[in-house]
TIKE-327685 format. One record per residue (C-alpha): residue number from 0; chain; x, y, z. Coordinates in nm, 4 decimals, always signed. Each point is the difference from the previous one (the first is absolute). Example, Ala and Ser with C-alpha at 12.3 -4.5 7.8 and 13.67 -1.06 7.14 Angstrom:
2
+------+-------+----------+----------+----------+
! resi ! chain !        X !        Y !        Z !
+------+-------+----------+----------+----------+
!    0 !     A !  +1.2300 !  -0.4500 !  +0.7800 !
!    1 !     A !  +0.1370 !  +0.3440 !  -0.0660 !
+------+-------+----------+----------+----------+
END
This chain:
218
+------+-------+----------+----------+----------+
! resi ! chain !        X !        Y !        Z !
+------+-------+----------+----------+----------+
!    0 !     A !  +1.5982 !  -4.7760 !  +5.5078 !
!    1 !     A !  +0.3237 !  -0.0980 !  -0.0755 !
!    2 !     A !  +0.1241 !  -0.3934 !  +0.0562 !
!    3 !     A !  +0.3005 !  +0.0740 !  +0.1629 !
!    4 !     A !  -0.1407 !  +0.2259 !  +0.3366 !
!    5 !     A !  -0.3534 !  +0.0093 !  -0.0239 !
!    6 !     A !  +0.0649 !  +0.3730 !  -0.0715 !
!    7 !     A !  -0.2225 !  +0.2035 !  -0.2670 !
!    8 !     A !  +0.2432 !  +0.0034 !  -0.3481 !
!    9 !     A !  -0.0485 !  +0.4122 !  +0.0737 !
!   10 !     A !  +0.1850 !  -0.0321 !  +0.3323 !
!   11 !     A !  +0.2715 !  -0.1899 !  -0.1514 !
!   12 !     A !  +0.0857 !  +0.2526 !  -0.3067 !
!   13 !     A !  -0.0232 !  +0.3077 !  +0.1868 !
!   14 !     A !  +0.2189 !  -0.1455 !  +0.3244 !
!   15 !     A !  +0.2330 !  -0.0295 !  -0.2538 !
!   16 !     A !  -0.0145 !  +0.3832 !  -0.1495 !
!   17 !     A !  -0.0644 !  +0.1721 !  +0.3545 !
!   18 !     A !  +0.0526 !  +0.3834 !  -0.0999 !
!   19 !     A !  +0.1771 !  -0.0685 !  -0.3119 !
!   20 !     A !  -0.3982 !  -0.0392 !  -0.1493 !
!   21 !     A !  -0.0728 !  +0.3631 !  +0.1463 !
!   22 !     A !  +0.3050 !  +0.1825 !  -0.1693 !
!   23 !     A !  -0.0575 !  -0.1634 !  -0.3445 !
!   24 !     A !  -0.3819 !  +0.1619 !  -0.0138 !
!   25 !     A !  +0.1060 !  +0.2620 !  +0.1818 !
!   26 !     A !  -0.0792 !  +0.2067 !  -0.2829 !
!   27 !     A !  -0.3610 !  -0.0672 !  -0.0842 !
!   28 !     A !  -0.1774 !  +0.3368 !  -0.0951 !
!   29 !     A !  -0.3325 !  -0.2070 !  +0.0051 !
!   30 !     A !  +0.0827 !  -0.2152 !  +0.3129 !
!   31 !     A !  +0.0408 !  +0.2967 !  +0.1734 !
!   32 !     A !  -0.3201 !  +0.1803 !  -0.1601 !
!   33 !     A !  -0.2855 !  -0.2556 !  +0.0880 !
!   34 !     A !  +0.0236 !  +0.0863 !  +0.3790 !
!   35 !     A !  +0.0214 !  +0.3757 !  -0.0906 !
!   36 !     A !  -0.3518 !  -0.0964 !  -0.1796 !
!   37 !     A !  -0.1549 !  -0.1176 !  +0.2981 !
!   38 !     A !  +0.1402 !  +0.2771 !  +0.2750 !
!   39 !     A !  -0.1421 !  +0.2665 !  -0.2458 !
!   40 !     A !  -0.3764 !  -0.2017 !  +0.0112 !
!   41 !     A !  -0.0218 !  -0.1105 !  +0.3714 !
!   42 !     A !  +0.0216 !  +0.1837 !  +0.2775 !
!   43 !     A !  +0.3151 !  -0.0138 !  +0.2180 !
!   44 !     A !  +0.0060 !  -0.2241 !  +0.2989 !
!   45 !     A !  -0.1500 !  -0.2753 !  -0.2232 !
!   46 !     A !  +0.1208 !  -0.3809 !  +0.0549 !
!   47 !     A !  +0.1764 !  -0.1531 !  -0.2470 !
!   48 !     A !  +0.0702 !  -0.4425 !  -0.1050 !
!   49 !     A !  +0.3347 !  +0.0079 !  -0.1833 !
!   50 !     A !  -0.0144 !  -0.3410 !  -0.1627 !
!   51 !     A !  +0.3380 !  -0.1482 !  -0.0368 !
!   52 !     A !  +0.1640 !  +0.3179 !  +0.1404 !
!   53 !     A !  +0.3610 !  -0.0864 !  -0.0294 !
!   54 !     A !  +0.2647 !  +0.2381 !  +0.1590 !
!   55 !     A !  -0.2827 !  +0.3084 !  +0.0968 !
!   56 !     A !  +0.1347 !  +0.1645 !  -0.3175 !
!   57 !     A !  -0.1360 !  +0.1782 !  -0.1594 !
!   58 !     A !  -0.3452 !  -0.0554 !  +0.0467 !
!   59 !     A !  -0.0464 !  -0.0219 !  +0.4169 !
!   60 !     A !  +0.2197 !  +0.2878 !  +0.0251 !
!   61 !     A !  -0.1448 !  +0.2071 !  -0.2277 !
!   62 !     A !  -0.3634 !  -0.0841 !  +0.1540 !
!   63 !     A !  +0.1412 !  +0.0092 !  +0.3649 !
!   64 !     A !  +0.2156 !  +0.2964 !  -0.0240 !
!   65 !     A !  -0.3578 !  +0.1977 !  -0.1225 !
!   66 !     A !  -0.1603 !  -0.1180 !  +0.3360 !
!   67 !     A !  -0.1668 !  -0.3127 !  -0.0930 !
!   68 !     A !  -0.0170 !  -0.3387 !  +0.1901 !
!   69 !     A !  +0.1581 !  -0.2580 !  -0.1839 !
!   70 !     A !  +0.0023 !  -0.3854 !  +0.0280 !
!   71 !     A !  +0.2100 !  -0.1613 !  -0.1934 !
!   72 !     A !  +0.0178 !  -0.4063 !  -0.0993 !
!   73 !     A !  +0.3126 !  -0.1781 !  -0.0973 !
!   74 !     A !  +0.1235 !  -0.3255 !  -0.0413 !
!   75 !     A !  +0.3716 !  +0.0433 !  -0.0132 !
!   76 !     A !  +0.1527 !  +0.0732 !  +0.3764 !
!   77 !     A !  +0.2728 !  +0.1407 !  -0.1830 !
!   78 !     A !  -0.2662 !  +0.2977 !  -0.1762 !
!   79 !     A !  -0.1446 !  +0.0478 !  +0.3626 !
!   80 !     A !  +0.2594 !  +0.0414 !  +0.1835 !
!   81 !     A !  +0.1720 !  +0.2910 !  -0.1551 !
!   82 !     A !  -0.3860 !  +0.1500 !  -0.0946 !
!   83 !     A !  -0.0116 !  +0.0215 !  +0.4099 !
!   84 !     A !  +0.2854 !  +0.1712 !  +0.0317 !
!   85 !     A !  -0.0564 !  +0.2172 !  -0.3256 !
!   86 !     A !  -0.3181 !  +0.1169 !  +0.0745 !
!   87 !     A !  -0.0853 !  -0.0022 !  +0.3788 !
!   88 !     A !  -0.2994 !  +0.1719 !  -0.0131 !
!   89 !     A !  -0.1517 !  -0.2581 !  -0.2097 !
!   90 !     A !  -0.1268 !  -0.4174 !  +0.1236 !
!   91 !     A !  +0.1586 !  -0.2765 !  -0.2019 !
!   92 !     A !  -0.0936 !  -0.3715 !  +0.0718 !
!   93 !     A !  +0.1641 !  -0.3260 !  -0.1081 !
!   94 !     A !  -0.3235 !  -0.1127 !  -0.1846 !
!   95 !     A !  -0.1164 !  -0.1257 !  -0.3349 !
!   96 !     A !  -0.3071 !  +0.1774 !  -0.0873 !
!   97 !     A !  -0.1696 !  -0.3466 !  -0.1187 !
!   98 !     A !  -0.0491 !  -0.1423 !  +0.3423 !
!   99 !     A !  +0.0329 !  +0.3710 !  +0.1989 !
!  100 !     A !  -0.3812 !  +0.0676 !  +0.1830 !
!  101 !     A !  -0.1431 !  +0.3359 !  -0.0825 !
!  102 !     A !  -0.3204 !  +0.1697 !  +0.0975 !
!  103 !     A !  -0.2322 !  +0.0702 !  -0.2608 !
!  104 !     A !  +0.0255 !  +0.3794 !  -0.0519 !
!  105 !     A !  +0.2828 !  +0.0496 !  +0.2182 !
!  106 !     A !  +0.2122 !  +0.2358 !  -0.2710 !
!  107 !     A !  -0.0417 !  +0.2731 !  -0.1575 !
!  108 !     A !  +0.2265 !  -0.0800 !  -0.2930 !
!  109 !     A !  +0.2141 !  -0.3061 !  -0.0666 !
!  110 !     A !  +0.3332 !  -0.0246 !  -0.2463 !
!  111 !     A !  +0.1731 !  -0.2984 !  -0.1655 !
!  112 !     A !  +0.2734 !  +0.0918 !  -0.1961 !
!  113 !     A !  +0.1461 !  -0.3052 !  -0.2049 !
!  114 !     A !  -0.0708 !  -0.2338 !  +0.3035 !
!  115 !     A !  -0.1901 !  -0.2589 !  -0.2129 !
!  116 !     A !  +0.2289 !  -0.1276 !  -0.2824 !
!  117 !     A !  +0.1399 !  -0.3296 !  +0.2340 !
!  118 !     A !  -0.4095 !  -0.1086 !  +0.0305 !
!  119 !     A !  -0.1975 !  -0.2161 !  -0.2023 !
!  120 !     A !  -0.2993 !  +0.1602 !  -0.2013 !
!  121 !     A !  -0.2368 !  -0.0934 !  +0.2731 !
!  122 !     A !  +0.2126 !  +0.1189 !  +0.2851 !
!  123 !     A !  +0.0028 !  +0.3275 !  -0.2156 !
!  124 !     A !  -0.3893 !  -0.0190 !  -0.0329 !
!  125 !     A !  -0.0385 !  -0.0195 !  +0.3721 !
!  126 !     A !  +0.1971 !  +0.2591 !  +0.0914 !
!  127 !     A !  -0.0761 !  +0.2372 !  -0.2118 !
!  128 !     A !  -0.4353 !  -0.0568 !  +0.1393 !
!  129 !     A !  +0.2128 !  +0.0489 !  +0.3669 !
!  130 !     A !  +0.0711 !  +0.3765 !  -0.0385 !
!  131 !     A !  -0.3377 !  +0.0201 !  -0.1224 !
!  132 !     A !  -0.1755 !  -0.1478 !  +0.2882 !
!  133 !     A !  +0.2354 !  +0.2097 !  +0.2698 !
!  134 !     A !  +0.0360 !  +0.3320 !  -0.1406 !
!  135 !     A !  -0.3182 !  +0.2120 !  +0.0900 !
!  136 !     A !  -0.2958 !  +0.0997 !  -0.1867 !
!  137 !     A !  +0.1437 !  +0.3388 !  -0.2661 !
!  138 !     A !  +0.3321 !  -0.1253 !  +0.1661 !
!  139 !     A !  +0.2905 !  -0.0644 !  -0.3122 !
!  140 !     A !  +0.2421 !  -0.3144 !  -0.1130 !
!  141 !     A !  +0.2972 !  +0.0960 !  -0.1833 !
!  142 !     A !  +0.1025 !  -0.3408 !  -0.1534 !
!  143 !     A !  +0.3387 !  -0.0183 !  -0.2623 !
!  144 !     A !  +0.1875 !  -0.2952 !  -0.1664 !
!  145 !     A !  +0.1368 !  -0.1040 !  -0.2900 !
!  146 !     A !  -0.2433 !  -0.0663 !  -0.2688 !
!  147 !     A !  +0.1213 !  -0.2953 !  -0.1577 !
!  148 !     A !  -0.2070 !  -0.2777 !  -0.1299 !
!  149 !     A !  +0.2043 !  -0.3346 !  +0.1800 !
!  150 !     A !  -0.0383 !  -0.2758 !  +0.2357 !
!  151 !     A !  +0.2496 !  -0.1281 !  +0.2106 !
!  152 !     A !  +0.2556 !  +0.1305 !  -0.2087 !
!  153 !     A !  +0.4010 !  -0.0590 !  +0.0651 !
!  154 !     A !  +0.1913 !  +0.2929 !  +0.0171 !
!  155 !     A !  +0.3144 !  +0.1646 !  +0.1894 !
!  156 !     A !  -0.0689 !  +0.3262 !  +0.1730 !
!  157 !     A !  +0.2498 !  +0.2034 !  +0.1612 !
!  158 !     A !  +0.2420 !  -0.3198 !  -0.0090 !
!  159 !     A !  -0.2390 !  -0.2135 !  +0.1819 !
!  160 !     A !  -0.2274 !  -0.2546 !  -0.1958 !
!  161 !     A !  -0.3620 !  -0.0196 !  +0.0606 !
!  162 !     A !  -0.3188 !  -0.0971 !  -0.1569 !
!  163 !     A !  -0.2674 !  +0.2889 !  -0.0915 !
!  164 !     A !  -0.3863 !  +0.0078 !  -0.1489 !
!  165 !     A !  -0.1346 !  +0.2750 !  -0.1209 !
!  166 !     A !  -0.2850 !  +0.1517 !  -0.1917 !
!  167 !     A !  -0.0086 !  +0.2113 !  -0.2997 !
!  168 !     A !  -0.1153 !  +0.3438 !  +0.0488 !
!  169 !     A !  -0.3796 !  -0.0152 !  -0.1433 !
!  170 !     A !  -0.0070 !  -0.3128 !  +0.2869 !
!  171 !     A !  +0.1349 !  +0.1633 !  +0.2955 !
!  172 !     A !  -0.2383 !  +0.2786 !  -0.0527 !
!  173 !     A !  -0.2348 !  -0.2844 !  -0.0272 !
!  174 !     A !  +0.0795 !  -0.2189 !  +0.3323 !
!  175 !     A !  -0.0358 !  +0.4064 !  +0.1531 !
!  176 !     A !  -0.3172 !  +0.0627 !  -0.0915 !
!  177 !     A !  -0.1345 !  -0.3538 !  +0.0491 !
!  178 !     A !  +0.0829 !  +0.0690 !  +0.3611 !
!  179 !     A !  -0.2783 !  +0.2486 !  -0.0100 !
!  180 !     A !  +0.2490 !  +0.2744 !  -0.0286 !
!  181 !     A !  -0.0006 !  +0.3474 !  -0.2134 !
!  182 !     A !  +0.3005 !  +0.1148 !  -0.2059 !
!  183 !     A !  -0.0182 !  +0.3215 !  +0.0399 !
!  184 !     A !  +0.3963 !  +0.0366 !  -0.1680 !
!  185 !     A !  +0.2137 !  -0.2287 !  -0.1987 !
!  186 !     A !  +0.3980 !  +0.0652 !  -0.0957 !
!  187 !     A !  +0.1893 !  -0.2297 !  -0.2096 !
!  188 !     A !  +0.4004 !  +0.0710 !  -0.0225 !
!  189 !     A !  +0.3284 !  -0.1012 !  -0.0457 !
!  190 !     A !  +0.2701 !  +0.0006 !  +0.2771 !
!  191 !     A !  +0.3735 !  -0.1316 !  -0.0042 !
!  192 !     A !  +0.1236 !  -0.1117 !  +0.3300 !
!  193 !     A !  +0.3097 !  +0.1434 !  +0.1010 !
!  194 !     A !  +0.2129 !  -0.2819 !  -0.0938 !
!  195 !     A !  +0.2881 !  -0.0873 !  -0.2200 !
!  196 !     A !  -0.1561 !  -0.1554 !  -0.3407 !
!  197 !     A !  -0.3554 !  +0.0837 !  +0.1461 !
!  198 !     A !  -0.2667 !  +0.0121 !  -0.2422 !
!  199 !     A !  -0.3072 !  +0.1663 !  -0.0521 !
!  200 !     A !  -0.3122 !  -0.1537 !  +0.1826 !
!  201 !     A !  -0.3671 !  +0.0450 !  -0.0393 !
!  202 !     A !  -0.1692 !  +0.1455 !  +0.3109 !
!  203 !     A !  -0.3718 !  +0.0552 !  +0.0741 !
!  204 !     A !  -0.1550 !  +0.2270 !  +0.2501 !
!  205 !     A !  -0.3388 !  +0.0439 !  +0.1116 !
!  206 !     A !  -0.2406 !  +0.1827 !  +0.1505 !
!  207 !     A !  -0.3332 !  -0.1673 !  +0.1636 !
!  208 !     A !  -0.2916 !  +0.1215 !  +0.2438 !
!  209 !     A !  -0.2365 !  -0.2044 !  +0.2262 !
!  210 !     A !  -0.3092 !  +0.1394 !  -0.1763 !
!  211 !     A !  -0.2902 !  +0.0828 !  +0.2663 !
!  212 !     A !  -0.2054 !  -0.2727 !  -0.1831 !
!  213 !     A !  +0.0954 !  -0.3325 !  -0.0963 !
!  214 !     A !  -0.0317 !  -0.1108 !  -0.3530 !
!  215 !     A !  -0.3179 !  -0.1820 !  -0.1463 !
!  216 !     A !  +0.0346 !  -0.3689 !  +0.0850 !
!  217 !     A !  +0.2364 !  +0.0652 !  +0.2995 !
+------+-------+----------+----------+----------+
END
């Protein structure tokens, strides 16, 4: 949380970009493919967790528009709002997905696109077991950030500083797995951000099942 409202250091970044954040990624071949991936393995009418779900664009739409139920979490009021409004056939919630109740088996996929870089290592950690406890058995996680290897890192994004940790690839994969999850599909890319002087970032997507057993040990 930050010092100065109690809010989560997310809330306070994105408040600040509102839709400016959804027409500079507007573009994202990739970011619109992963919820392609899972309407062409699940059948429609599925329920979907959108982790960190922003504006509703594009990945509620996409998944709502195609007939599915979609719940997504946020912690900016300024990404909810306009995600309401945007995408009406969808459910968006004030909520940070850290302290947010939800049933064991309750899903029958999650996503969390780049909603982890403003938590700490464990926060990441815990999170990441949380789709894996309340998706469904065979049901899918479609996880993506960027895969670099810092903690608690200064940096200026979009004009607005902030603090990120991250994992290198090989160790997101890792914290994914751990969770007791299979990677069934893994996509490592570049994308520049439609900005002036943007540069290219890293970006990691993946592709997990709950698998009908758990692992050995588990």
């Amino acid at each position: 949380m930050t010092e100065e409202d109690g809010r989560a250091p997310a809330a306070v970044v994105f408040d600040a970009l509102g839709l400016d954040h959804e027409r500079a990624f507007a573009d994202s071949a990739e970011r619109r493919a992963s919820p392609d991936w899972l309407l062409e393995r699940l059948a429609p009418g599925i329920r979907v967790l959108d982790v960190g779900s922003g504006t509703g664009r594009p990945t509620a739409h996409t998944l709502a528009g195609a007939g599915d139920r979609v719940l997504g979490l946020d912690v900016s009021p300024v990404m909810v709002d306009p995600a309401a409004r945007q995408v009406p056939g969808a459910e968006f919630r004030l909520a940070d997905i850290r302290d947010t109740p939800l049933a064991e088996a309750s899903f029958d996929a999650v996503c969390a696109y780049f909603s982890l870089l403003q938590m700490s290592r464990a926060e990441q950690a815990a999170v990441v077991a949380k789709p894996a406890r309340v998706v469904r058995i065979g049901g899918l996680v479609a996880p993506a950030t960027v895969p670099l290897d810092v903690a608690d890192a200064e940096c200026v994004f979009m004009g607005q500083p902030t603090r990120v940790t991250g994992f290198g690839a090989e160790a997101f994969t890792g914290l994914v797995t751990g969770a007791g999850l299979t990677v069934l599909a893994e996509e490592c890319s570049r994308y520049t951000p439609d900005l002036p002087g943007a540069m290219p970032e890293p970006r990691l997507f993946l592709h997990a099942r709950r698998p009908d057993q758990p692992p050995e040990g588990r």
